[in-house]
N, C-alpha and C positions, 0 to 999 in steps of 0.2 A: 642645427647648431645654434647656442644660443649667442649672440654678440650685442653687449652694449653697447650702446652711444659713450661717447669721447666727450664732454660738454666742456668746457675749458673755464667754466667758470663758475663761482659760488651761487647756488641755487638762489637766493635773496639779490644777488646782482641784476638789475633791468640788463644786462645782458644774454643774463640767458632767458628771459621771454623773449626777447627777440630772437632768439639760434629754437626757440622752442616752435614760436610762427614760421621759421622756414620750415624747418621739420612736417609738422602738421599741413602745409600748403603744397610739402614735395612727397608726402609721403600718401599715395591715393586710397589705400587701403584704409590709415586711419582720418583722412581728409572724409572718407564717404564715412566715416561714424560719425565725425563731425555735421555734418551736413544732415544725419538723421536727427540727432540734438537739435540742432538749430532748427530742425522744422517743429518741435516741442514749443520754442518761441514764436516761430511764425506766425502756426494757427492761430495764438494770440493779439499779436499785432496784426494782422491780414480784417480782424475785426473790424480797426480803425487805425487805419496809415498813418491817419496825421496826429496820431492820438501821442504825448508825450515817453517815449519807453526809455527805460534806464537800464544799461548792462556793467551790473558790477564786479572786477574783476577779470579783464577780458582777456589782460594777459597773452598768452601766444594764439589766443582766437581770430576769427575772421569773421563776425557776426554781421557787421558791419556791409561787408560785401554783397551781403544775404537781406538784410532790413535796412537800406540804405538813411534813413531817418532815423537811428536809433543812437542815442546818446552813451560813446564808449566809456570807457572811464575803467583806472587802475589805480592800487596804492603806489607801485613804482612809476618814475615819469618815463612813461614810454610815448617814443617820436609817432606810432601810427592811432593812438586812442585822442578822445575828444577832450577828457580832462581827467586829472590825478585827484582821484577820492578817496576817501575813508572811510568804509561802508557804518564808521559809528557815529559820519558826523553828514547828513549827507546835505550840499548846500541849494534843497530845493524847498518851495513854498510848503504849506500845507495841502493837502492835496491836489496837487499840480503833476503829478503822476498817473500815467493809466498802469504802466508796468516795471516792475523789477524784477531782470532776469540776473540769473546767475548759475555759473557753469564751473562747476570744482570750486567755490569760494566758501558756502558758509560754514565750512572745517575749518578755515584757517583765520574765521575773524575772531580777533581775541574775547569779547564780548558779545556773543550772538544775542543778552536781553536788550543791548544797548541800540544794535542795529535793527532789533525788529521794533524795538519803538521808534526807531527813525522810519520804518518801511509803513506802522500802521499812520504816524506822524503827515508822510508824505502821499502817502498812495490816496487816489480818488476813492470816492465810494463808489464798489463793486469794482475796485483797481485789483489786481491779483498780483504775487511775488510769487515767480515759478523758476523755481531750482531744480537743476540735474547735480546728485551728492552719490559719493560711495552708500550702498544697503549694507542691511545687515544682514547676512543670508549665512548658512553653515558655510558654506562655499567663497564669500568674502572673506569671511572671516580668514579662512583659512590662505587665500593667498596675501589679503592687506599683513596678517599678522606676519605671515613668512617669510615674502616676496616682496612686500613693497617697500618704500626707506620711507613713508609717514606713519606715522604711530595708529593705532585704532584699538580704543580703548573704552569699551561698552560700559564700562562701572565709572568712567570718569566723569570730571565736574562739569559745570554748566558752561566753563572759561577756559582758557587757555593764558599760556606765555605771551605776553608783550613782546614787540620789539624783531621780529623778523617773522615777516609776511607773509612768505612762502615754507621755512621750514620750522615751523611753529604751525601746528596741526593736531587735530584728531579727528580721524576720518570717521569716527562715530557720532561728533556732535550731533549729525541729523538725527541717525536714532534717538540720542538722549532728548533731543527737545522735542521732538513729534511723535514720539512713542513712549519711550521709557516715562517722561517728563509730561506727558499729556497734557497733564490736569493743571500743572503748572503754566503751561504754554497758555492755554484756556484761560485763566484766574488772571495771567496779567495780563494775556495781547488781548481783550475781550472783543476789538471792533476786526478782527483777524481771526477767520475761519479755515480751519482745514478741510478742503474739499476733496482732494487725493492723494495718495502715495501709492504710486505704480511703478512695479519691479521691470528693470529691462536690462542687460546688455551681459548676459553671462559669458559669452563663447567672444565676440569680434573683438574685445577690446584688447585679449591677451594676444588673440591672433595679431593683429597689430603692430604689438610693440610697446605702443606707447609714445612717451617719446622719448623713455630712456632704451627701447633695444630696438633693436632692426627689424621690420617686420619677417613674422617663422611663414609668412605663406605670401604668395605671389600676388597680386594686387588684382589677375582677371578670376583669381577665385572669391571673391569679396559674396557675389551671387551664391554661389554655392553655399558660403557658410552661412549667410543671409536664412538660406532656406532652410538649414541644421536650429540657427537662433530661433527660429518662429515653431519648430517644435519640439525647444527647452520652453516655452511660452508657458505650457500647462505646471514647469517645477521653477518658477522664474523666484517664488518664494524662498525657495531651498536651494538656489543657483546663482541668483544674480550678483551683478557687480553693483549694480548703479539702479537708482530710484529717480523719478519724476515728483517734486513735490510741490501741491499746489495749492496756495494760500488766498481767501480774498479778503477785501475789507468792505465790514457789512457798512 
C-alpha cells in the first residue's frame, strides 16, 4: 500500500528540513542509504581529517554526525548546520578548501556557472567537489518525470528560477552540465576536472520512501535488497536513480 507523508508545511519553509531530518534519522531503511552516501564523502575526508571540508546544502542531513569536522552549511537558517550559505557566494579564502560536498543540491542552485566558479575559486589545488545528483538513466527518467514533484528537464537551460531554494529545480541539471554541456563545462571551469560519474542506487531509494511516503518494505530487509542493488550493478546505466560526481581542481 502506497502512503504519503502528511508534511504540514511549505517545502521552501526551514521547517520542513527539519520534519525532513527527523524522518531520515527515524526512518532506518532510508537512514542506512544515507549512511551509504556519506561514506562517498568519507573516503574523501578520511584522506585528511583535519583538512577544511565544506557540505553545501545539508538540509535534513546528518553528515555531520559522520565527519565531525566538517563545515555544514544551508541556504535556509536551520538551528542544527554550522552556517547559512549560498552556494553562489561562498564566504571562503581562495583555496582554503580541501572539499565540497553536496548531496541533492546542485539541481536546485539557480546558477550552477556562478557556483562552480566559486567551487574552482575556493577549492585547494588537487581539492575535489563530489556530488551525489539524480542520473539520467531510461529508468529515471521515467519515475522523476512521473513520480516525483521536481521537474527534470534534459533539453533545459543552464539556470533555473530565483527565489525558492527547494522547490525551484531541475533534476537534470547534472546531466546538462557534465554531459550534455561537456565542452562547455571544460571551456569555462578549465582549473576543474572531471574525474568520474558513477551510476548507483536504482532499487533502495524507492524502496524507502523517501521522505515524502512511508517506507513499502520493512527496515530488516535493507540487506536483502542490498544484495538485489549489487546485481542491477552490471545495468546501473539503464536503471539508476542517482550518480556519484567527481570533480578536482588541477
Amino acid at each position: 500500500m502506497i502512503k504519503k507523508r502528511k508534511i504540514p508545511y511549505h517545502l521552501d519553509d526551514p521547517r520542513t528540513s527539519i520534519y525532513h531530518r527527523e524522518i531520515i534519522l527515524n526512518t532506518l531503511f532510508l537512514k542506512k542509504i544515507y549512511l551509504q552516501w556519506y561514506n562517498e564523502f568519507k573516503k574523501e575526508y578520511d584522506k585528511n581529517s583535519q583538512g577544511k571540508y565544506l557540505e553545501l546544502g545539508s538540509g535534513g542531513g546528518f553528515l555531520k554526525e559522520i565527519l565531525p569536522n566538517i563545515i555544514t552549511s544551508d541556504i535556509l537558517p536551520l538551528p542544527y548546520v554550522d552556517m547559512q550559505i549560498n552556494a553562489e557566494q561562498l564566504p571562503f579564502e581562495e583555496e582554503s578548501l580541501n572539499s565540497i560536498f553536496l548531496l541533492n543540491v546542485f539541481h536546485h542552485i539557480p546558477k550552477p556557472f556562478v557556483f562552480l566558479k566559486e567551487a574552482q575559486r575556493t577549492l585547494k589545488k588537487n581539492g575535489t567537489l563530489i556530488m551525489i545528483e539524480p542520473a539520467n538513466t531510461p529508468f529515471s527518467r521515467f519515475i522523476y518525470k512521473g513520480f516525483h514533484h521536481e521537474p527534470f528537464d534534459e533539453e533545459g537551460t543552464l539556470f533555473i528560477d530565483e527565489g525558492k531554494p527547494l522547490s525551484h529545480s531541475n533534476q537534470a541539471l547534472p546531466y546538462i552540465y557534465f554531459i550534455r554541456e561537456k565542452k562547455y563545462f571544460s571551456e569555462n571551469f578549465p582549473r576543474l576536472k572531471l574525474l568520474e560519474i558513477r551510476y548507483h542506487t536504482a532499487l533502495l531509494y524507492l524502496l524507502s520512501g523517501g521522505v515524502s511516503y512511508y517506507p513499502f518494505v520493512p527496515s530488516f530487509s535493507f540487506s536483502f535488497f542490498q544484495s538485489i542493488e549489487k546485481l542491477l550493478s552490471l545495468f546501473q546505466k539503464s536503471t539508476a536513480l542517482f550518480q556519484t560526481i567527481i570533480i578536482q581542481k588541477q
